[in-house]
MIGU-485304 format. One record per residue (C-alpha): x, y, z. Coordinates in pm, 1 decimal, decimal comma. Layout:
// residues N
          X          Y          Z
          X          Y          Z
...
***
This chain:
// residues 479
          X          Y          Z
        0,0        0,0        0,0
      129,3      372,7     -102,7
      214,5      533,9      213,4
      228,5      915,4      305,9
      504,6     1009,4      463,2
      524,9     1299,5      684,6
      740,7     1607,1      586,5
      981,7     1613,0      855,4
     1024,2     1967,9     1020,9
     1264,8     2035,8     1299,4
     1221,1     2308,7     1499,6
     1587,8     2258,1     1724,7
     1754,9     2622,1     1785,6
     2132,7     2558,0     1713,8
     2141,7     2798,5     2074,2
     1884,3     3013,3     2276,7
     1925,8     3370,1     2364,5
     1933,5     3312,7     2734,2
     2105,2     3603,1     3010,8
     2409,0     3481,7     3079,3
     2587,9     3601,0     3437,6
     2931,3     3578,3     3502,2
     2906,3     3404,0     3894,2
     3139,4     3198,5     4072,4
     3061,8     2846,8     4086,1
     3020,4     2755,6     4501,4
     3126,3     2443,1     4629,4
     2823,2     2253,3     4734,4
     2961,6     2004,6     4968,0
     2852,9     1658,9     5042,4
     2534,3     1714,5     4825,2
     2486,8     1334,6     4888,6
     2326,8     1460,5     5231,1
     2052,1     1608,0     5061,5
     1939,9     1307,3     4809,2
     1568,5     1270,5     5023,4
     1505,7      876,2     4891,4
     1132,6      875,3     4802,3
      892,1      631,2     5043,6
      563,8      771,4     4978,4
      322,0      526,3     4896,4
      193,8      589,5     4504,6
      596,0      543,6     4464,3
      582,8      178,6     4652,3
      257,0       93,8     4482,6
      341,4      204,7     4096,9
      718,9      282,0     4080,4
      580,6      560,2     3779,4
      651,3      927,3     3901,6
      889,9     1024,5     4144,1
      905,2     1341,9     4365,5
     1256,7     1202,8     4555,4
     1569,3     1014,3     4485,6
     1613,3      810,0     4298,6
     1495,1      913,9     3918,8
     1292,1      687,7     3773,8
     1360,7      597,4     3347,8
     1106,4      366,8     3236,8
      978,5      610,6     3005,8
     1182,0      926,1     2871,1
     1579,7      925,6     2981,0
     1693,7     1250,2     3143,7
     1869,0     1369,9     2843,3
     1877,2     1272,6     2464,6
     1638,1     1403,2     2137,0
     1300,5     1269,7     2148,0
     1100,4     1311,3     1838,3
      742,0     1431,3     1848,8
      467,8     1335,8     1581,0
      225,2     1588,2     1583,2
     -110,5     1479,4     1361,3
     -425,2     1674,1     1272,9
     -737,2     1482,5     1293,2
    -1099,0     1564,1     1240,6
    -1448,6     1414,4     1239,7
    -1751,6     1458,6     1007,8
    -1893,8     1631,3     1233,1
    -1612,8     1832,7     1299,5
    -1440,8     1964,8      967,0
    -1094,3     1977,2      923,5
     -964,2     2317,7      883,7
     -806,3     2484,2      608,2
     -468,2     2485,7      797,3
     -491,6     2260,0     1059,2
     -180,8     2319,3     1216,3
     -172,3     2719,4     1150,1
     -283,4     2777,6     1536,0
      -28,5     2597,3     1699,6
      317,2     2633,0     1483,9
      391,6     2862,6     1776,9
      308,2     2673,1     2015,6
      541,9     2406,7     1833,1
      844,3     2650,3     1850,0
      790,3     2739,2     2262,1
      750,8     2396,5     2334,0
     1100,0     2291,5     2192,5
     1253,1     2620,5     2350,2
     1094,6     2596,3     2712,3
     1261,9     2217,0     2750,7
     1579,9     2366,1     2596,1
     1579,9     2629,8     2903,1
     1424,3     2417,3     3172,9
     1669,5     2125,7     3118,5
     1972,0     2332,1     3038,0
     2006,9     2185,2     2676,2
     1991,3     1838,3     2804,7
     1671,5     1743,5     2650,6
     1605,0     1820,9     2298,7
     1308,3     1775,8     2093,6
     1226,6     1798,0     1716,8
      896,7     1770,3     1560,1
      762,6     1535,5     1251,5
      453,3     1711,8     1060,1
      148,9     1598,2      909,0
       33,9     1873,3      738,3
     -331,6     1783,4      638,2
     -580,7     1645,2      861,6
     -720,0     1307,9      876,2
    -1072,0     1167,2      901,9
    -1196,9      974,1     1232,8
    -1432,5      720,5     1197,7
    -1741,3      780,6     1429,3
    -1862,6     1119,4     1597,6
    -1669,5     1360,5     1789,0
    -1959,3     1291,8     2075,6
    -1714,9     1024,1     2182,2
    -1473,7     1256,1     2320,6
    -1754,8     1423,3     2538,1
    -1799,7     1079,9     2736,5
    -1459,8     1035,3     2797,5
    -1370,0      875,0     3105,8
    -1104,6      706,7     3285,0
     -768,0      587,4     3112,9
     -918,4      270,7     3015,2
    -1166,6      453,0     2765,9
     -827,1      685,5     2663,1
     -637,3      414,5     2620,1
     -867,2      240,7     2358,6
     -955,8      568,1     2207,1
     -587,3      606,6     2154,6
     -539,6      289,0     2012,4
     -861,3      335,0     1769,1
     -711,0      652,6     1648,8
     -392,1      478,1     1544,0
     -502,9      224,7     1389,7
     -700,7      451,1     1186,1
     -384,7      687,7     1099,1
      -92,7      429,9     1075,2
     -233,8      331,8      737,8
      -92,3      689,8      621,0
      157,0      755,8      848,9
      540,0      643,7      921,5
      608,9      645,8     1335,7
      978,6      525,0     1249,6
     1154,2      707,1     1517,4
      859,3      860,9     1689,8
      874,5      847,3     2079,3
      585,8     1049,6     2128,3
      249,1     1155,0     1878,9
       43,3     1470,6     1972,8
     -306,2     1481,7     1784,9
     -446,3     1851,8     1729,7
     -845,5     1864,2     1738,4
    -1038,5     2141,9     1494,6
    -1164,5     2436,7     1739,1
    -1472,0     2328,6     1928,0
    -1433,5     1992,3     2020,1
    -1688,4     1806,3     2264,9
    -1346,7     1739,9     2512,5
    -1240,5     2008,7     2734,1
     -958,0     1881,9     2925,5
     -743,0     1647,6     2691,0
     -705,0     1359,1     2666,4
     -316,5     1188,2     2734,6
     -205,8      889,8     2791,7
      178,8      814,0     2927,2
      388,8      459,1     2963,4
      364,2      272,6     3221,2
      162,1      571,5     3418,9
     -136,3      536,0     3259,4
     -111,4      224,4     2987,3
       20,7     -107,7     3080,0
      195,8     -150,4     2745,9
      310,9       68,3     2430,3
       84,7      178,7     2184,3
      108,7      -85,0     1852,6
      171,7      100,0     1497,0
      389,1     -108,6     1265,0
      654,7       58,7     1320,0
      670,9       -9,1     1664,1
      558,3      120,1     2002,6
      457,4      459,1     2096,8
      525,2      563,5     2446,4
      294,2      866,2     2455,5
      -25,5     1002,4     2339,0
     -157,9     1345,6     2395,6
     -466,0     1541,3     2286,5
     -521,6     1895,1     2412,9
     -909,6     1977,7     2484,3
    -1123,8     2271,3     2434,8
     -990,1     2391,6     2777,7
     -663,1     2523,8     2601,3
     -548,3     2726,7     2272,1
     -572,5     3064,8     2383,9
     -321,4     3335,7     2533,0
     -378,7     3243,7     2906,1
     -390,2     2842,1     2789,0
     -198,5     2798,0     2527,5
     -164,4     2407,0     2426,2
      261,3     2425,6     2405,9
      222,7     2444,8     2842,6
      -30,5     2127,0     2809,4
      151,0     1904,1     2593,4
      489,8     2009,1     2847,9
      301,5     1930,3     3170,9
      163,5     1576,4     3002,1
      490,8     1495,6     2878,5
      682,0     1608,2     3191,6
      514,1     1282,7     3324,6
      696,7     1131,3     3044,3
     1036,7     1232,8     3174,3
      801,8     1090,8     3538,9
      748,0     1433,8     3679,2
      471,2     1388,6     3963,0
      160,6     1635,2     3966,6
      230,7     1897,4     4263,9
     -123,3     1947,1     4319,3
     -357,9     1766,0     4526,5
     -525,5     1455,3     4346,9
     -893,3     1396,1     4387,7
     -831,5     1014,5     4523,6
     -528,3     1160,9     4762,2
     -659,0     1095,5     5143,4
     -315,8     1196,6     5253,7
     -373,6     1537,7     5062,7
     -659,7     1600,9     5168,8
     -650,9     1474,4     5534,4
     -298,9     1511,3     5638,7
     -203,6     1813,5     5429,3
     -533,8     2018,4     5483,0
     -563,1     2143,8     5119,1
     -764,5     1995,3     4801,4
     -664,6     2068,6     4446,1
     -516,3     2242,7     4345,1
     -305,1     2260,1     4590,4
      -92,9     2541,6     4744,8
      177,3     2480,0     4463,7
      -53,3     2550,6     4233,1
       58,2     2891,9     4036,7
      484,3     2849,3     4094,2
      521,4     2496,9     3901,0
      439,7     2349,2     3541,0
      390,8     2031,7     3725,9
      141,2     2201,8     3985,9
      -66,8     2363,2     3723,4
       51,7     2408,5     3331,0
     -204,5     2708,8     3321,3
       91,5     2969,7     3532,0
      126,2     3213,3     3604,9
      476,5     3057,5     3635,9
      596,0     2746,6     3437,0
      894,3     2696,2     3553,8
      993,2     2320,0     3664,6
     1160,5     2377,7     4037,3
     1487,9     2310,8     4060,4
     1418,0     2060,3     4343,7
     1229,5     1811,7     4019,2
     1564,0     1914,3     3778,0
     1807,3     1809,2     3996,4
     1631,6     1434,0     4119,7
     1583,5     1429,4     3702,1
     1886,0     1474,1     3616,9
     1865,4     1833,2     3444,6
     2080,6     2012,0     3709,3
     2425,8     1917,7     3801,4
     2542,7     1887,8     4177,3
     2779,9     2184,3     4120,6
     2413,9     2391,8     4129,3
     2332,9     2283,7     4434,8
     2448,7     2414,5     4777,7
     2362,0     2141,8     5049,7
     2322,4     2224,9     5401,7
     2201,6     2032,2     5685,3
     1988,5     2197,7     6006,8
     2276,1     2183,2     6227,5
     2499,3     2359,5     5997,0
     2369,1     2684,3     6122,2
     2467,2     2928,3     6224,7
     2459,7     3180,8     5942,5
     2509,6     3167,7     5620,7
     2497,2     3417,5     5297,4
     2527,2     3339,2     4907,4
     2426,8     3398,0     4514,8
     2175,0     3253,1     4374,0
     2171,2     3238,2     4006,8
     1804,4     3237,3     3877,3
     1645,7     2956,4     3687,5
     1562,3     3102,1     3441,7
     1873,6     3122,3     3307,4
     2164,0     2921,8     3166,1
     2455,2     3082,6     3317,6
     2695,7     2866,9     3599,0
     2655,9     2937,1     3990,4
     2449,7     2853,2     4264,0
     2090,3     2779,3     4152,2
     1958,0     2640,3     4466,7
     2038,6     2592,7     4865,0
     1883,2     2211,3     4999,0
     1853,3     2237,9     5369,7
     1793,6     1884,9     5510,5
     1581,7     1881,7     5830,6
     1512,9     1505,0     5810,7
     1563,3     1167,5     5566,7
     1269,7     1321,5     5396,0
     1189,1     1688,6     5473,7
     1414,6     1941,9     5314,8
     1384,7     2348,7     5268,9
     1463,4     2463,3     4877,4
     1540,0     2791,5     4821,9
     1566,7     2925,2     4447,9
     1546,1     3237,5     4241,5
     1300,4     3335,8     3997,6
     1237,9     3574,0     3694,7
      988,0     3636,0     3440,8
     1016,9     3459,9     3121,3
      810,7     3452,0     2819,3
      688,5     3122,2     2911,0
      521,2     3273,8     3216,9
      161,4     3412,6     3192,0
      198,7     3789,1     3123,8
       37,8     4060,5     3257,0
       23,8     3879,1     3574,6
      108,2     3896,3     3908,4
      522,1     3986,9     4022,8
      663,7     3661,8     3974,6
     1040,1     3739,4     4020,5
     1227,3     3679,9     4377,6
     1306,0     3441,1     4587,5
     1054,4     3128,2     4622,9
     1148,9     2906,8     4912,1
      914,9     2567,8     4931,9
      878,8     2239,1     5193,6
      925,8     1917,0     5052,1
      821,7     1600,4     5154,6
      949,9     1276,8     4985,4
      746,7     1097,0     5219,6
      472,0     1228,3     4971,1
      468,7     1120,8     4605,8
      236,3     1214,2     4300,9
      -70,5     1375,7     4397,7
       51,7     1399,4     4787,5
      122,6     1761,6     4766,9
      448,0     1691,7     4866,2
      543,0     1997,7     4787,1
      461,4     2374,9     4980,1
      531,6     2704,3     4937,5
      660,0     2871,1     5284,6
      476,1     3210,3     5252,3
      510,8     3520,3     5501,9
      113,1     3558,8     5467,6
     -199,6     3358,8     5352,0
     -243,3     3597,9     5096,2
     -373,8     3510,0     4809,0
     -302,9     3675,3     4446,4
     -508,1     3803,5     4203,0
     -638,8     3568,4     3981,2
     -520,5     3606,9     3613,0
     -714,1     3359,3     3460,6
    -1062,5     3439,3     3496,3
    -1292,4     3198,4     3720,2
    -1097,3     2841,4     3571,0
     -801,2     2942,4     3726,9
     -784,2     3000,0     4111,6
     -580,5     3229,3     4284,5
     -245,5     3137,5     4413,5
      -47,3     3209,2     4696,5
      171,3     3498,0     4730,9
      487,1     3297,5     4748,6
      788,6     3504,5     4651,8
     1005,3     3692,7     4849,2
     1150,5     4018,2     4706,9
     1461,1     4254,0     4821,1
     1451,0     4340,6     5195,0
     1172,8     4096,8     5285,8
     1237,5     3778,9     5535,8
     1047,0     3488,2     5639,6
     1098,0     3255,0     5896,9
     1090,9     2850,7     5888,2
     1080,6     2668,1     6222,9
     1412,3     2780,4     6329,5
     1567,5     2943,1     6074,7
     1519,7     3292,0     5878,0
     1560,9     3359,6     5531,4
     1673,1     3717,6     5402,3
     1707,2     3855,8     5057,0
     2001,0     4130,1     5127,9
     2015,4     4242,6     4712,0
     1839,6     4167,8     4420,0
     1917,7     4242,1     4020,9
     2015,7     4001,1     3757,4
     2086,3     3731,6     4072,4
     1967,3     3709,3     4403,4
     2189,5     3740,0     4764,1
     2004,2     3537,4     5070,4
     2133,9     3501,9     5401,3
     1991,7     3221,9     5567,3
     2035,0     3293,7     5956,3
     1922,6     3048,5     6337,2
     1938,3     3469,4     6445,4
     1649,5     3651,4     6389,0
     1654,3     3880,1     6078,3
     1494,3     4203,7     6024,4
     1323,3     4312,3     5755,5
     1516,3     4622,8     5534,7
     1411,6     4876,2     5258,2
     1517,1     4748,3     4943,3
     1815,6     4889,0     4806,8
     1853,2     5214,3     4559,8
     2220,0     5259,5     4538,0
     2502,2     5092,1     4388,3
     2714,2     4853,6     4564,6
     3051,8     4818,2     4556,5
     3256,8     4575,9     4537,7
     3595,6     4328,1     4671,9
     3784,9     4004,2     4595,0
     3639,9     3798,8     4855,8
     3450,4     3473,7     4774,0
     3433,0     3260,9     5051,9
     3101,1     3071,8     5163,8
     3142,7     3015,0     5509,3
     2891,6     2957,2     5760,6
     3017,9     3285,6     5979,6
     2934,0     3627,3     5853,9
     2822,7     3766,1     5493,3
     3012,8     3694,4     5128,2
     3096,8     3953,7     4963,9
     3068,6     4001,5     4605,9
     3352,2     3948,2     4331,2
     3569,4     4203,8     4163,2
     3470,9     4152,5     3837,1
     3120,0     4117,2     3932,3
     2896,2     4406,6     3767,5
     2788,9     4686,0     3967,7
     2439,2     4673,2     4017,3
     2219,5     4950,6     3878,6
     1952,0     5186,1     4018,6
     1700,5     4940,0     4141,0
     1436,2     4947,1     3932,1
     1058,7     4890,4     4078,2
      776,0     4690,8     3991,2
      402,2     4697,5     4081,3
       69,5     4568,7     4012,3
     -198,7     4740,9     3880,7
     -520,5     4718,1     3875,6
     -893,9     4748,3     3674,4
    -1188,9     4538,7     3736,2
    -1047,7     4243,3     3611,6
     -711,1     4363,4     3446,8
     -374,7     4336,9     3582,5
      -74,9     4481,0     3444,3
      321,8     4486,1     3616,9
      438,1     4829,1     3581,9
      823,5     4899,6     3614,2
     1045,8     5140,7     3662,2
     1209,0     5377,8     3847,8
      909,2     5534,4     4034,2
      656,4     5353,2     3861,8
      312,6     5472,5     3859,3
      -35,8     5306,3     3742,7
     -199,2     5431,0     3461,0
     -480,6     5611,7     3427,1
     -795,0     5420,9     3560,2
     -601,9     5161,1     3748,4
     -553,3     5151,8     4091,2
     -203,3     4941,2     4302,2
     -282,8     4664,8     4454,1
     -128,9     4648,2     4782,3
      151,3     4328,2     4857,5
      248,6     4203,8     5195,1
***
């Protein structure tokens, strides 16, 4: 039989334009110390997702290229469009450039396109009765047997179907090995390890479908969901919160929909996508005081990109640093500072077993109309200092980096900075006293300022100087 075979499009970037800082690389000591091992129970009863040491590869490795089929499908009572694929070739191009950031260039992905759409047998009412992953998994399996008559999988790892606008299914519909299917997907080319089908629920600018075909296929690479799952008893009755959880708004894995998408640095370092020389490793009893850099996430430049403080064999304090990206949900809340979170590897997918520490209950605003709930006011900015159990946690300066001091002494809180500050040779990390910066580090500028304004229903970051909302909008006021 004549077979179509798929033009084959890849959408690699030979290198991203990412900041790059020039910070010293810290020591991070016997990092060992802080490698929580995982004994929450959905680890002991499915061995799928992990939220602990040690990383889990049944599915997706930690690093490699992973090729993505990406098929346009229709029903007769759903026409195929035009240009099926015209709404998401961006979506195409973020989605190969977020894993490129989030995994430091470990992970790579390239895309294989079928430009025109294929017919379904049956009626799109199918996908409104959708339940449970045994009704996914033979939909999936329907589906391909339908398309592998016209399309080559040779090398495919992973297929994502796009749907015509105003499909029956809201959510998706996605199905990962072994989380969700006992077995691979059969085309005769092989097995397919992953199948994913955004819903009605995304493709738009707060939604787009790039940040639900990352979240489905972090599971892939056995990322856990941070948010509380509906059949979670320890969630709900040991953690005090339902979903989404209090995660929800700081974590691609806690809710795809932002405002932040960033994948902590806790998950990219038990993955694999972080090296040790990142991570600064403390124990309880090693303070004390102690002050250093962090390097933010978001970028690709070398230093210090997190601080592990072990309080037990499975209870650790993260601290990390976080700016705005275009992968973030704009126009949204301040979501650059400092976010320091619990976790718990005596919790596992669906266990929340992860927590923002928060110096309020304060909730934000809520960018995403009434499908998205608010989140908590996590971050801490220059000047600001919140305490867990014992210690206290300090931001002294903030610009391109961050400088904490993490403290058993009480800290106060401080006006944030609005000269420059100079500089010396020093680098040492000790526990005693404050590190100074290098002497080729760059002078920090005039801080600049940001707030939130505010109308009915619109939010908008203004910066500057001495920033001031527009006309019509009124600041919101931040704790």
């Amino acid at each position: 039989m004549h077979r179509q075979f798929f033009v084959s499009v890849s959408l690699l970037l030979a290198s991203i334009c990412l900041p790059s800082l020039a910070r010293p690389t810290f020591g991070s000591g016997a990092v060992e110390n802080c490698r929580l091992q995982e004994s929450s129970y959905p680890r002991q009863l499915n061995d799928h997702l992990f939220t602990g040491f040690p990383a889990i590869s049944k599915n997706f490795p930690s690093s490699g290229t992973f090729t993505l089929a990406i098929i346009p499908v229709h029903y007769r009572d759903l026409p195929a469009e035009a240009e099926p694929l015209r709404r998401v070739r961006d979506d195409m191009t973020t989605f190969v450039e977020y894993f490129d950031l989030q995994t430091e260039g470990r992970v790579k992905f390239q895309w294989r396109v079928r430009e025109t759409s294929i017919l379904l047998p049956g009626s799109e009412n199918e996908l409104e009765n959708m339940k449970g992953s045994a009704d996914e998994a033979e939909f999936a399996r329907r589906i391909l047997a339908t398309v592998d008559s016209v399309v080559d999988f040779t090398g495919v790892h992973s297929v994502v179907f796009v749907l015509p606008p105003g499909s029956k299914n809201r959510g998706g519909i996605q199905l990962m090995y072994p989380m969700k299917i006992s077995s691979l997907l059969g085309t005769r080319e092989g097995g397919l390890y992953n199948f994913v089908m955004a819903g009605t629920h995304f493709g738009n600018a707060i939604r787009p479908e790039w940040s639900y075909w990352a979240h489905e296929l972090g599971h892939a690479f056995h990322l856990p969901d941070l948010y509380a799952q509906p059949w979670s008893p320890t969630a709900k009755n040991i953690r005090n919160f339902e979903a989404p959880g209090p995660f929800h708004g700081w974590d691609l894995m806690a809710n795809q929909d932002g405002p932040s998408r960033s994948i902590n640095m806790w998950l990219r370092w038990v993955r694999g996508w972080a090296a040790d020389s990142q991570i600064v490793c403390k124990q309880i009893s090693d303070f004390g005081d102690y002050q250093t850099d962090l390097v933010p996430l978001e970028t690709s430049s070398p230093g210090t990109k997190a601080v592990v403080i072990r309080f037990s064999g499975t209870r650790a304090l993260v601290i990390e640093s976080r700016r705005e990206t275009k992968f973030n949900l704009q126009n949204s809340f301040i979501d650059e500072g400092v976010l320091a979170y619990e976790v718990d590897t005596s919790l596992g997918h669906g266990e929340i077993p992860m927590i923002p520490v928060k110096r309020s209950r304060q909730l934000s605003v809520n960018p995403g109309g009434d499908r998205n709930p608010p989140y908590f006011d996590a971050l801490l900015t220059e000047g600001q200092v919140l305490k867990y159990e014992n210690l206290y946690v300090k931001v002294v300066t903030s610009g391109k980096w961050d400088t904490i001091r993490i403290s058993s002494a009480e800290l106060l809180e401080s006006s944030p900075s609005t000269t420059t500050t100079s500089t010396t040779t020093t680098t040492s990390t000790s526990i005693a006293g404050t590190v100074p910066r290098r002497a080729d580090a760059a002078v920090m500028p005039v801080r600049r300022k940001s707030i939130v304004c505010v109308r009915g229903k619109t939010v908008r970051r203004i910066s500057g100087v001495k920033p001031i909302c527009p006309t019509g909008f009124i600041k919101r006021q931040m704790n």
